[in-house]
py3Dmol code that shows the C-alpha trace and the ligand (Angstrom):
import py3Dmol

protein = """\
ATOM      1  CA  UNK A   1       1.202 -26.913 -18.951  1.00  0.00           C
ATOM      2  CA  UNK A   2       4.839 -25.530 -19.772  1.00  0.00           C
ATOM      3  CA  UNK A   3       7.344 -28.576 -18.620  1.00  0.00           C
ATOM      4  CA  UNK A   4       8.784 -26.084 -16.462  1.00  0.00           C
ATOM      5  CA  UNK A   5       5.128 -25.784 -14.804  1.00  0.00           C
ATOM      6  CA  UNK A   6       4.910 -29.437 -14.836  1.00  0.00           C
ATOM      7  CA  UNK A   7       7.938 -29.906 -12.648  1.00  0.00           C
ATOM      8  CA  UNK A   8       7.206 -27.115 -10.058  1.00  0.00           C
ATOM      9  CA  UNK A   9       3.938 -29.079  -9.130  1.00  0.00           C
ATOM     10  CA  UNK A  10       5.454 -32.292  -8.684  1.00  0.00           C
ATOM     11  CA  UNK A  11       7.829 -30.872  -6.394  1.00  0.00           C
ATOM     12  CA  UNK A  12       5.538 -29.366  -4.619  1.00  0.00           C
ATOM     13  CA  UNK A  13       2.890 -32.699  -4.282  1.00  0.00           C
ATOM     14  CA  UNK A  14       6.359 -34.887  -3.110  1.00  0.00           C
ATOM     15  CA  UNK A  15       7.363 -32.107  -0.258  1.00  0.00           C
ATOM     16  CA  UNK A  16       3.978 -31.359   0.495  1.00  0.00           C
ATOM     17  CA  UNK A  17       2.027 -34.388   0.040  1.00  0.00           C
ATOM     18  CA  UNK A  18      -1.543 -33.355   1.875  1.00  0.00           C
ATOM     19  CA  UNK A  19      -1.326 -29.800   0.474  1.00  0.00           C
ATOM     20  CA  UNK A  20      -3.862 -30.837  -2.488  1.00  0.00           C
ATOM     21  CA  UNK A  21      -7.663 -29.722  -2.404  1.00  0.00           C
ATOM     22  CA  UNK A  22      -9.696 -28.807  -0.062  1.00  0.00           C
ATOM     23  CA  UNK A  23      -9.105 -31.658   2.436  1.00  0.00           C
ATOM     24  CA  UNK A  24      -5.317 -31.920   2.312  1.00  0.00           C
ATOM     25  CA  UNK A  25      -5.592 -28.320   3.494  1.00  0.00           C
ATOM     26  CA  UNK A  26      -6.433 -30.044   7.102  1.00  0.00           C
ATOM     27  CA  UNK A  27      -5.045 -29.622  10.405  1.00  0.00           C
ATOM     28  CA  UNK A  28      -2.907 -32.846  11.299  1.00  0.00           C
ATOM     29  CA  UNK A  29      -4.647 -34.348  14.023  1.00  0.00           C
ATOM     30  CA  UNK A  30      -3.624 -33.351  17.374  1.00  0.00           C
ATOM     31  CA  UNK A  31      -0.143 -34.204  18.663  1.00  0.00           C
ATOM     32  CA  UNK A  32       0.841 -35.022  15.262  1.00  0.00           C
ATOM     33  CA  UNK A  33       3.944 -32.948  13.968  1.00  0.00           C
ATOM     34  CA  UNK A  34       4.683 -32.407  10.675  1.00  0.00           C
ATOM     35  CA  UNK A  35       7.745 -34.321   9.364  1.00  0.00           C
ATOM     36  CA  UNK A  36       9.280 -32.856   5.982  1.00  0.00           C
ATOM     37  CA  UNK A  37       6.387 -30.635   5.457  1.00  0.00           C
ATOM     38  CA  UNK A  38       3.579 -28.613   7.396  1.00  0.00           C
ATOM     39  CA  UNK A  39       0.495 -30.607   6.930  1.00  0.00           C
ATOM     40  CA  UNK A  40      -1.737 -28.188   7.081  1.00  0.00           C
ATOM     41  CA  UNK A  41      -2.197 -26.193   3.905  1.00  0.00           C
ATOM     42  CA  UNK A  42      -0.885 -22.329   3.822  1.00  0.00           C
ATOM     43  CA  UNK A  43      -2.671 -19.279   4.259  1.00  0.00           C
ATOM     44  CA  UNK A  44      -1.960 -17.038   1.065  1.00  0.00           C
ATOM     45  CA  UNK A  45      -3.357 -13.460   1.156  1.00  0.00           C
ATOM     46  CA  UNK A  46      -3.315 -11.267  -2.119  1.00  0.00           C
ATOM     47  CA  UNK A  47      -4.570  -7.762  -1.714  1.00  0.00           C
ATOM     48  CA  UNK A  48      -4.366  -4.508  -4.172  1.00  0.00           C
ATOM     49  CA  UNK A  49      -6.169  -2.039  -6.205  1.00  0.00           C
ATOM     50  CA  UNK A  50      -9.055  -2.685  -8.602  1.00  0.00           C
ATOM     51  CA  UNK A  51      -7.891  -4.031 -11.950  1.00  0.00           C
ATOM     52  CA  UNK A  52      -4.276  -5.333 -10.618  1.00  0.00           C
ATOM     53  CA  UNK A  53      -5.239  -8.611 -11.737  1.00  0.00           C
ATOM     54  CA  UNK A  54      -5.962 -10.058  -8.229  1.00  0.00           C
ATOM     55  CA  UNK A  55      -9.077 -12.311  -9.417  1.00  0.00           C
ATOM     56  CA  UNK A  56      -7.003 -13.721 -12.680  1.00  0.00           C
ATOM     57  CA  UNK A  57      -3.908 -14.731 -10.656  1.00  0.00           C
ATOM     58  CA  UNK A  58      -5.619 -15.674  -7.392  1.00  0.00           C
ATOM     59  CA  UNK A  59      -7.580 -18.193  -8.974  1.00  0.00           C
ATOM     60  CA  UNK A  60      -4.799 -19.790 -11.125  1.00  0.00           C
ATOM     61  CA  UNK A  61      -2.610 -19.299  -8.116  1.00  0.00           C
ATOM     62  CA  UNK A  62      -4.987 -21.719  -6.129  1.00  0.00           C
ATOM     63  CA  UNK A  63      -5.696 -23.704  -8.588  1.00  0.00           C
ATOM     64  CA  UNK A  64      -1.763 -24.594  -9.719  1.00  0.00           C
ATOM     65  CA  UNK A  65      -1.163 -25.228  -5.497  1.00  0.00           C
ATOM     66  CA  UNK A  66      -4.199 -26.745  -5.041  1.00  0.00           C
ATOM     67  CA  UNK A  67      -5.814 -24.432  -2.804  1.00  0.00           C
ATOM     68  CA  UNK A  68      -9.356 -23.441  -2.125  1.00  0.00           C
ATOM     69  CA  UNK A  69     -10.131 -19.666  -3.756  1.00  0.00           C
ATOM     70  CA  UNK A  70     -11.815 -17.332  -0.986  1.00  0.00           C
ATOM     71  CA  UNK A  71     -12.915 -14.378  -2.989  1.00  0.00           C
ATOM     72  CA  UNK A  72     -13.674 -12.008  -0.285  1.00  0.00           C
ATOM     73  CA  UNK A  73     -14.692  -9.148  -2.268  1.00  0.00           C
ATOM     74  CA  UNK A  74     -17.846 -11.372  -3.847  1.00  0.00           C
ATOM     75  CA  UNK A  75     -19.074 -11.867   0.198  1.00  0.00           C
ATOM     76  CA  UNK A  76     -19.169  -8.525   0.564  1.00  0.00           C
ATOM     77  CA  UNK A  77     -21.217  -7.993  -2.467  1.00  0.00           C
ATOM     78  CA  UNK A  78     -23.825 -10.802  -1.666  1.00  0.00           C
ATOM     79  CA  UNK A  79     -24.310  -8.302   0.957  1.00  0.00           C
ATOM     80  CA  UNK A  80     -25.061  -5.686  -1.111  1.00  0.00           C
ATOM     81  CA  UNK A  81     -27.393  -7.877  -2.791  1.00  0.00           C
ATOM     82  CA  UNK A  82     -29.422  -8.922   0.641  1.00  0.00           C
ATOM     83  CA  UNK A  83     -29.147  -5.225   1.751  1.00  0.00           C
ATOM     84  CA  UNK A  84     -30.581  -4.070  -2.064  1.00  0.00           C
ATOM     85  CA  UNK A  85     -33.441  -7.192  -2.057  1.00  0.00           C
ATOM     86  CA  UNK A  86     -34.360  -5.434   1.607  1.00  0.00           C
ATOM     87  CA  UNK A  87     -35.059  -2.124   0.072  1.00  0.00           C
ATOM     88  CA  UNK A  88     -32.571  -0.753   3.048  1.00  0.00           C
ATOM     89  CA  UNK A  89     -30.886   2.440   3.041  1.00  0.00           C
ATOM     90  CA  UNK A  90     -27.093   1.981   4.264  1.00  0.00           C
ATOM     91  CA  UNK A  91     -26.925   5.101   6.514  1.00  0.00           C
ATOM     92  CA  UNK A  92     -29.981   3.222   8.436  1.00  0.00           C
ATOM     93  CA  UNK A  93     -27.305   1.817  10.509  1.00  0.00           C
ATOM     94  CA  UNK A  94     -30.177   0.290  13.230  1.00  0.00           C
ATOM     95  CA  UNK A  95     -31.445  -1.286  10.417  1.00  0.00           C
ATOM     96  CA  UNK A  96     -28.858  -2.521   8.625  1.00  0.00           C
ATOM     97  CA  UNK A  97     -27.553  -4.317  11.718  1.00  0.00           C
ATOM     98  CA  UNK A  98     -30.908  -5.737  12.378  1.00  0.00           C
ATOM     99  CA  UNK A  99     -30.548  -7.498   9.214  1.00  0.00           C
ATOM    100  CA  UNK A 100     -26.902  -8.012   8.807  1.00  0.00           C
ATOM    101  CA  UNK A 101     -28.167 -10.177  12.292  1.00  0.00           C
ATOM    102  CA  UNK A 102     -30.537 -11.653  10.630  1.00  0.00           C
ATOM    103  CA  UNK A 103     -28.548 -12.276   6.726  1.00  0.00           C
ATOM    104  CA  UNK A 104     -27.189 -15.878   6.296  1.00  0.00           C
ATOM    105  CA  UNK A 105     -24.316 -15.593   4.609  1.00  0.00           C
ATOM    106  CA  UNK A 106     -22.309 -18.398   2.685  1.00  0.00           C
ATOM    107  CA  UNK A 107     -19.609 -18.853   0.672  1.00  0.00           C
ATOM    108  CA  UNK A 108     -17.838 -21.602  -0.960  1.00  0.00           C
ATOM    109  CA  UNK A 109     -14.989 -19.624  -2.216  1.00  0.00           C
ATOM    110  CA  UNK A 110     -16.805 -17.917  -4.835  1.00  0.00           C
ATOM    111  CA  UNK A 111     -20.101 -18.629  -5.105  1.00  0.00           C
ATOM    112  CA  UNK A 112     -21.739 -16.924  -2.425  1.00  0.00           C
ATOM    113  CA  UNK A 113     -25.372 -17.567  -1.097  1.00  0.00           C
ATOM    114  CA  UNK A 114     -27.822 -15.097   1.287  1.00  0.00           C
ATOM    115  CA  UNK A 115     -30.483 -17.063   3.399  1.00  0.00           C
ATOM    116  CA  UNK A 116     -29.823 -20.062   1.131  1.00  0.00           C
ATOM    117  CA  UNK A 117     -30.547 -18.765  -2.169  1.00  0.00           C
ATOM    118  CA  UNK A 118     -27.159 -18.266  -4.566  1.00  0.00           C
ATOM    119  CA  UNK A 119     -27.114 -14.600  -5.747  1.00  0.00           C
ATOM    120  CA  UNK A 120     -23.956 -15.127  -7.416  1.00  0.00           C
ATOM    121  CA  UNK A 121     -25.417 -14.200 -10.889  1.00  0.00           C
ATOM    122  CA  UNK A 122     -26.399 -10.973  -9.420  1.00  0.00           C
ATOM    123  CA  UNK A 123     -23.342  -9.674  -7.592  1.00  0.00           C
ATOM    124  CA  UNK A 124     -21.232  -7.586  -9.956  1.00  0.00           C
ATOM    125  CA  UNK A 125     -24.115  -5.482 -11.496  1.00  0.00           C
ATOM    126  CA  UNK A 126     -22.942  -1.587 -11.731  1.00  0.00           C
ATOM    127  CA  UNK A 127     -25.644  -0.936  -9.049  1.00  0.00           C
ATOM    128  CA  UNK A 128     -24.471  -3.788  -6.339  1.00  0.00           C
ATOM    129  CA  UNK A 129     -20.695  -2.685  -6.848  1.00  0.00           C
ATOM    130  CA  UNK A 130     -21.264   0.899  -6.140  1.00  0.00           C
ATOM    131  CA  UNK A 131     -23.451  -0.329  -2.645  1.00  0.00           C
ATOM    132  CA  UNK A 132     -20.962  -2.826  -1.852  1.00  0.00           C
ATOM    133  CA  UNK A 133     -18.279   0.109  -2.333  1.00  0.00           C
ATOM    134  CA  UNK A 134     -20.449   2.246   0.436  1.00  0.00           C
ATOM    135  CA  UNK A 135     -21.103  -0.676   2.458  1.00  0.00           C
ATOM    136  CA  UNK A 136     -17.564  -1.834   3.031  1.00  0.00           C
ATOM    137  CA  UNK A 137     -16.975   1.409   4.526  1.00  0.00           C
ATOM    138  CA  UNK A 138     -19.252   0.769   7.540  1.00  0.00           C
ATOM    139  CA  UNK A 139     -18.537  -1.254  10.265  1.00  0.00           C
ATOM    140  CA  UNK A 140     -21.750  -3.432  10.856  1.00  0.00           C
ATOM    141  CA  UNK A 141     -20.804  -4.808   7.724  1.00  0.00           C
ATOM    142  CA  UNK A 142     -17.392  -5.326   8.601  1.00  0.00           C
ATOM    143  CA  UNK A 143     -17.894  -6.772  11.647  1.00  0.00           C
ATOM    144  CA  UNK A 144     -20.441  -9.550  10.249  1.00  0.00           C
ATOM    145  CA  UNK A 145     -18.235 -10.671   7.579  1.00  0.00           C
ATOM    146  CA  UNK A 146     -14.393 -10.502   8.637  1.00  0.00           C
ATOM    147  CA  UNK A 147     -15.060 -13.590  11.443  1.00  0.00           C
ATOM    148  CA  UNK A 148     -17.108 -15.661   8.722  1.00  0.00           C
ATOM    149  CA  UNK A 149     -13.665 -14.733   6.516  1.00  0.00           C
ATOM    150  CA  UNK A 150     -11.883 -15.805   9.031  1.00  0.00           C
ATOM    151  CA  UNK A 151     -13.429 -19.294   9.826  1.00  0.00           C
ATOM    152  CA  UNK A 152     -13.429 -19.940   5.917  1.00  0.00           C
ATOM    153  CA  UNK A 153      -9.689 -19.837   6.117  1.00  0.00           C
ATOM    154  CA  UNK A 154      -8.762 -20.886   9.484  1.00  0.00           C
ATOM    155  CA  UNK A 155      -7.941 -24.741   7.987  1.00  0.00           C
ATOM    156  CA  UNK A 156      -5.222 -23.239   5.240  1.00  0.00           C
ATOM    157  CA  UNK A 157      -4.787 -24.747   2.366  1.00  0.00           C
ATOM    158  CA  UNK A 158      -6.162 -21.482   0.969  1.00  0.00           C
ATOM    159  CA  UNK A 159      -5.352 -18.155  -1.421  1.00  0.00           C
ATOM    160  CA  UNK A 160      -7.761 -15.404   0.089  1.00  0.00           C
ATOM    161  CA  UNK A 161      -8.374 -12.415  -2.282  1.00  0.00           C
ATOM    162  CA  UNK A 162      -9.205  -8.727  -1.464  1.00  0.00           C
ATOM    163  CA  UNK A 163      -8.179  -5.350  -0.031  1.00  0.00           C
ATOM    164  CA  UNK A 164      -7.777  -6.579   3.669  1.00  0.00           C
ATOM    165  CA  UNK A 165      -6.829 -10.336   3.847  1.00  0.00           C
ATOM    166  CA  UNK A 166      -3.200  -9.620   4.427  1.00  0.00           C
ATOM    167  CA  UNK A 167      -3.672  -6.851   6.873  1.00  0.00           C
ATOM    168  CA  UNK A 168      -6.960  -7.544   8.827  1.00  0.00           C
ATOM    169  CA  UNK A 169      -8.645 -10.484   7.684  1.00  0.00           C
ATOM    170  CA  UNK A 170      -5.349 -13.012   8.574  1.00  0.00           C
ATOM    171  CA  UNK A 171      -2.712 -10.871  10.096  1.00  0.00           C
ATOM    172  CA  UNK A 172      -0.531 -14.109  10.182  1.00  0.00           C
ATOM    173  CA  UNK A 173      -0.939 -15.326   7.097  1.00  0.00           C
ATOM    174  CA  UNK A 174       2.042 -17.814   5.630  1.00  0.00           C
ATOM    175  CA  UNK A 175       2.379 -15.518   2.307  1.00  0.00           C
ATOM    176  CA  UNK A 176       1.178 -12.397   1.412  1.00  0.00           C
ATOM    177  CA  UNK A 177       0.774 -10.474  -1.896  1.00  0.00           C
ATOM    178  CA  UNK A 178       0.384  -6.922  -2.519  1.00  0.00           C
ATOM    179  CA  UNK A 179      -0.259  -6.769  -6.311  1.00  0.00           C
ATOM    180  CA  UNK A 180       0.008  -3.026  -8.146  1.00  0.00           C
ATOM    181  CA  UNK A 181       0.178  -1.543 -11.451  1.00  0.00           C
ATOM    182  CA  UNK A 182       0.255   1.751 -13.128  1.00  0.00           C
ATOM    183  CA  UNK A 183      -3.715   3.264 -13.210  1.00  0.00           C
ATOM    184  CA  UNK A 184      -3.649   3.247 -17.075  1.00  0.00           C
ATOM    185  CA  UNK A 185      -2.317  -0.245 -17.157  1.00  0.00           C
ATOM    186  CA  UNK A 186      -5.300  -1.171 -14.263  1.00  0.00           C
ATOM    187  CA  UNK A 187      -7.738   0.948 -16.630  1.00  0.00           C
ATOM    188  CA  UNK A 188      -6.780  -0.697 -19.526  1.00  0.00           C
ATOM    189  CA  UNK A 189      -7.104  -4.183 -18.200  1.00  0.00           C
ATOM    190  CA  UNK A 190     -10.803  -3.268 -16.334  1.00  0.00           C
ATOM    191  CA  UNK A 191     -11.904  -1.896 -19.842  1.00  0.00           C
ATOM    192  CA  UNK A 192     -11.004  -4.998 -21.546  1.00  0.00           C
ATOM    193  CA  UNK A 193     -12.692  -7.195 -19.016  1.00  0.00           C
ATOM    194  CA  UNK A 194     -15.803  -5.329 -19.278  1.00  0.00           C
ATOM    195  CA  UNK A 195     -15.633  -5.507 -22.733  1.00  0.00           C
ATOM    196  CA  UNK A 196     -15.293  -9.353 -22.726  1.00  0.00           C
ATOM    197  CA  UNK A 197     -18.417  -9.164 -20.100  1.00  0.00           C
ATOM    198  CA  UNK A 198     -20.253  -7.392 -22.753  1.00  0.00           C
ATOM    199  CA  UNK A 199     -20.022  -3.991 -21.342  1.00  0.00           C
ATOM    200  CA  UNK A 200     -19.810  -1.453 -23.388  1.00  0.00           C
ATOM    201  CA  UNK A 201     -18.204   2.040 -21.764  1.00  0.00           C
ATOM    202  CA  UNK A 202     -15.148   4.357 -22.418  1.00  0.00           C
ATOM    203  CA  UNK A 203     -11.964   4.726 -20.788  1.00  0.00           C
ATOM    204  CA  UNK A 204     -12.746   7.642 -19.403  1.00  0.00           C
ATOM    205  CA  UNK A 205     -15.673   6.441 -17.318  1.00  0.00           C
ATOM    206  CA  UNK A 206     -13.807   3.417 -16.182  1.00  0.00           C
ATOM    207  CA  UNK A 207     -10.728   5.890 -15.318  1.00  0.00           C
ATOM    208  CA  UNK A 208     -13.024   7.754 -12.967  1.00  0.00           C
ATOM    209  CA  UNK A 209     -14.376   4.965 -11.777  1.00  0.00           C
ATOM    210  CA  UNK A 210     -10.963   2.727 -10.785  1.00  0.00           C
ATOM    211  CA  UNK A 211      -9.722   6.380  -9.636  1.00  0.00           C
ATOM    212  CA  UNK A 212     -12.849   7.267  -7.191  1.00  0.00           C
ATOM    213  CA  UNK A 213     -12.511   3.068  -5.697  1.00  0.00           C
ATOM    214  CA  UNK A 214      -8.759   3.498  -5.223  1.00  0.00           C
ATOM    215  CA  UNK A 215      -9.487   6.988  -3.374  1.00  0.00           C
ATOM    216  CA  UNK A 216     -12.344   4.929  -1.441  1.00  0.00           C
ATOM    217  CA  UNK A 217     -10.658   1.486  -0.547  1.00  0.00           C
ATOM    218  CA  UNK A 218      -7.111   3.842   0.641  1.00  0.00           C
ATOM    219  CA  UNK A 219      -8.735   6.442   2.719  1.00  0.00           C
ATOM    220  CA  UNK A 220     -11.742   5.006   4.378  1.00  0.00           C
ATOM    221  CA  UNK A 221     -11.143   4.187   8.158  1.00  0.00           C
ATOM    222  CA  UNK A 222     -12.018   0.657   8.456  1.00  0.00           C
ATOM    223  CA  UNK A 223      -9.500  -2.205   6.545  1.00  0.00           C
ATOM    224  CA  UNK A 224      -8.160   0.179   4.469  1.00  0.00           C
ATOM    225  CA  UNK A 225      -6.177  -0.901   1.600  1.00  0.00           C
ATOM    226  CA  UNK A 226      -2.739  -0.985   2.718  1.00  0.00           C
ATOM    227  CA  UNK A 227       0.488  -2.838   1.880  1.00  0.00           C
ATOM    228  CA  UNK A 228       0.848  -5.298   4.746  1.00  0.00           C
ATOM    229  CA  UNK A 229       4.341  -4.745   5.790  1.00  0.00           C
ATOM    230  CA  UNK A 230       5.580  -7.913   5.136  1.00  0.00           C
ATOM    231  CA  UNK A 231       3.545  -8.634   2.080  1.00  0.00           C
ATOM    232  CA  UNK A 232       5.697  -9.623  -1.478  1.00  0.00           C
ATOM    233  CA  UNK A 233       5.254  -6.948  -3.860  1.00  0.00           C
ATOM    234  CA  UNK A 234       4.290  -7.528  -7.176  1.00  0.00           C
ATOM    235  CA  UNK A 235       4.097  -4.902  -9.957  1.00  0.00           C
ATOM    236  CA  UNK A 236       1.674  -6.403 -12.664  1.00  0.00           C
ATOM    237  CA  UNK A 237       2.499  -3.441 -15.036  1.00  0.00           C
ATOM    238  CA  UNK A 238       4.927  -5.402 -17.562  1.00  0.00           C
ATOM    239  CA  UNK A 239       3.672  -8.682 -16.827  1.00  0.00           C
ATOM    240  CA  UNK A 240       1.282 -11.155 -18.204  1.00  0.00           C
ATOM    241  CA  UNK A 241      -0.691 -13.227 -15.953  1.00  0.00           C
ATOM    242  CA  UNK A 242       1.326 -15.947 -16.559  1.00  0.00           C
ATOM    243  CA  UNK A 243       4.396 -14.298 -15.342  1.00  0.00           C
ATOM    244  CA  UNK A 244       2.595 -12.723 -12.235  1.00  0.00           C
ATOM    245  CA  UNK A 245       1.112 -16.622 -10.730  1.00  0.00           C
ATOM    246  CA  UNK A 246       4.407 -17.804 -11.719  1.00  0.00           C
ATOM    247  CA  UNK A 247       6.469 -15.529  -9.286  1.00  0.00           C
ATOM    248  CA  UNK A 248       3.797 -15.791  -6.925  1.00  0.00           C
ATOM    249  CA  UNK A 249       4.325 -19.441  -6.820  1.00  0.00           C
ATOM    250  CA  UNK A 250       7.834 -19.317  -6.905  1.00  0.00           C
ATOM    251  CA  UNK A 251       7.164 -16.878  -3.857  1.00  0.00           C
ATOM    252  CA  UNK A 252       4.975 -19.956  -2.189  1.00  0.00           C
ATOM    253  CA  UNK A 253       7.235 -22.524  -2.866  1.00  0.00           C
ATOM    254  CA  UNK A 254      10.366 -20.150  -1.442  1.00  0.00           C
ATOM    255  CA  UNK A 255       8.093 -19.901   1.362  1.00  0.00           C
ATOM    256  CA  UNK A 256       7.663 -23.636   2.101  1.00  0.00           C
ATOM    257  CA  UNK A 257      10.836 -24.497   1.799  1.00  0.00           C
ATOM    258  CA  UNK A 258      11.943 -22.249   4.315  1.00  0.00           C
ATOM    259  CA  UNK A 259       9.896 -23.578   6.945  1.00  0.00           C
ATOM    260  CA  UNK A 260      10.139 -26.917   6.630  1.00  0.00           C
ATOM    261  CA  UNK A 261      13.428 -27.453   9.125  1.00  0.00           C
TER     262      UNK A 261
END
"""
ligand_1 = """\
20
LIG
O -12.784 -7.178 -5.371
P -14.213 -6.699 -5.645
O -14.292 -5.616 -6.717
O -15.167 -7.805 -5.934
O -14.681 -6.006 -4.283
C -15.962 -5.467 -4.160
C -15.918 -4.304 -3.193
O -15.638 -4.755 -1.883
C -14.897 -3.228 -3.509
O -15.498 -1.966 -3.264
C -13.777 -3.447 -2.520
C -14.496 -4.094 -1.344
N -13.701 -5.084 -0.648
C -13.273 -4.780 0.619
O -13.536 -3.692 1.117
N -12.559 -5.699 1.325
C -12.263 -6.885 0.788
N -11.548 -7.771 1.507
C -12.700 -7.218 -0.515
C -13.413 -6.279 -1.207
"""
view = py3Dmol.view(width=600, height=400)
view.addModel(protein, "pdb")
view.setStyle({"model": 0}, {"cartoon": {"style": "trace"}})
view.addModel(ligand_1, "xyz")
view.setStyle({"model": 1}, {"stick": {}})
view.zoomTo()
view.show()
């Protein structure tokens, strides 16, 4: 840790001394008013296009404020898994509801669990992200997963990652990121990271395939993938990682400051 690094987080644990982990993301007990700083963590939304960098800085984001991760994109993929396991066909909308009823979902921030058993080994298969992609389109699916979203957050103390956390999951979120970046830039950076997965495939196909979800996550009806309006853009294009979390926490800390009178 750069010393610059060093001295943003001890600035941040002395003006916000609950705000590490999750439990000094807590309410303060009722009729207790924050003094110098809100006690209860912030909420922290980051949305954008695949291959912006959202999972990279979003987890070194919570983990330099001490925040819980909620990776929202990996709950709606354990549902893909569940609907996959169930042999069911997505447009079966009776069906799917009946067992999106049924489905227990869990999540600790990124591990994610259906009726108990973890499936997060099995979520980002090509075959679950292309279901997940058709299933996040439909609003059964929606509709059982946005509250559970919700609840997961409602504390603070919390960076929530995805398409709609800024816009639909927490409309009043404390801070909200809209990440971006050029689609060759995005394409280059997906490659890579399938590369490092071990996937082998060329540009071309991963092109086509950051092109069709960016056509899919901005024009389907439900929790599209918008800009929130008053969301902190941040173009990823030129920047490393590094660079990106530290503006975002700059950003945070900005953010804090401001209402702590
Ligand atoms: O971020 P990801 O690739 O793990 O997301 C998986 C899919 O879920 C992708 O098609 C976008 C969609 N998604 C969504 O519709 N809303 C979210 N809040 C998160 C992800």
């Amino acid at each position: 840790m750069s010393r610059e690094e060093f001295e943003f987080e001890r600035r941040l644990r002395r003006r916000h001394p609950t705000g590490e982990g999750p439990e000094g993301g807590q309410s303060p007990p009722p009729g207790e008013k924050g003094g110098e700083a809100p006690l209860r963590g912030m909420i922290v939304t980051v949305d954008g296009p695949a291959g912006a960098g959202k999972s990279t800085v979003s987890g070194e984001l919570a983990r330099r404020l001490g925040y819980r991760l909620l990776d929202t994109g990996a709950m709606y993929r354990a549902v893909a898994v569940s609907v996959a396991a169930a042999r069911l066909a997505a447009e079966d909308t009776e069906a799917l509801r009946a067992h999106l009823a049924r489905m227990q979902l869990t999540s600790d921030g990124t591990r994610v669990w259906v009726d108990g058993r973890e499936v997060t080994g099995e979520i980002r298969t090509p075959e679950i992200s292309e279901l997940t992609s058709r299933l996040t389109m439909l609003k059964p699916v929606r509709d059982a997963v946005t509250p559970l979203q919700r609840r997961l957050a409602a504390d603070g103390g919390v960076v929530l990652e995805g398409r709609d956390t800024g816009t639909v999951v927490c409309p009043d979120a404390d801070v909200k990121f809209y990440l971006d970046g050029t689609v060759d830039t995005r394409v280059r950076r997906r490659h890579a990271e399938l590369a490092q997965r071990g996937v082998t495939t060329s540009l071309d196909a991963v092109r086509k395939e950051i092109e069709t979800r960016d056509e899919q996550d901005m024009t389907r009806a439900l929790a599209p993938l918008r800009k929130p309006a008053d969301a902190i853009v941040v173009d990823t294009t030129d920047l490393t990682a590094g660079e990106v979390v530290q503006r975002m926490l700059e950003a945070v800390e900005r953010r804090r400051c401001c209402t702590r009178s």
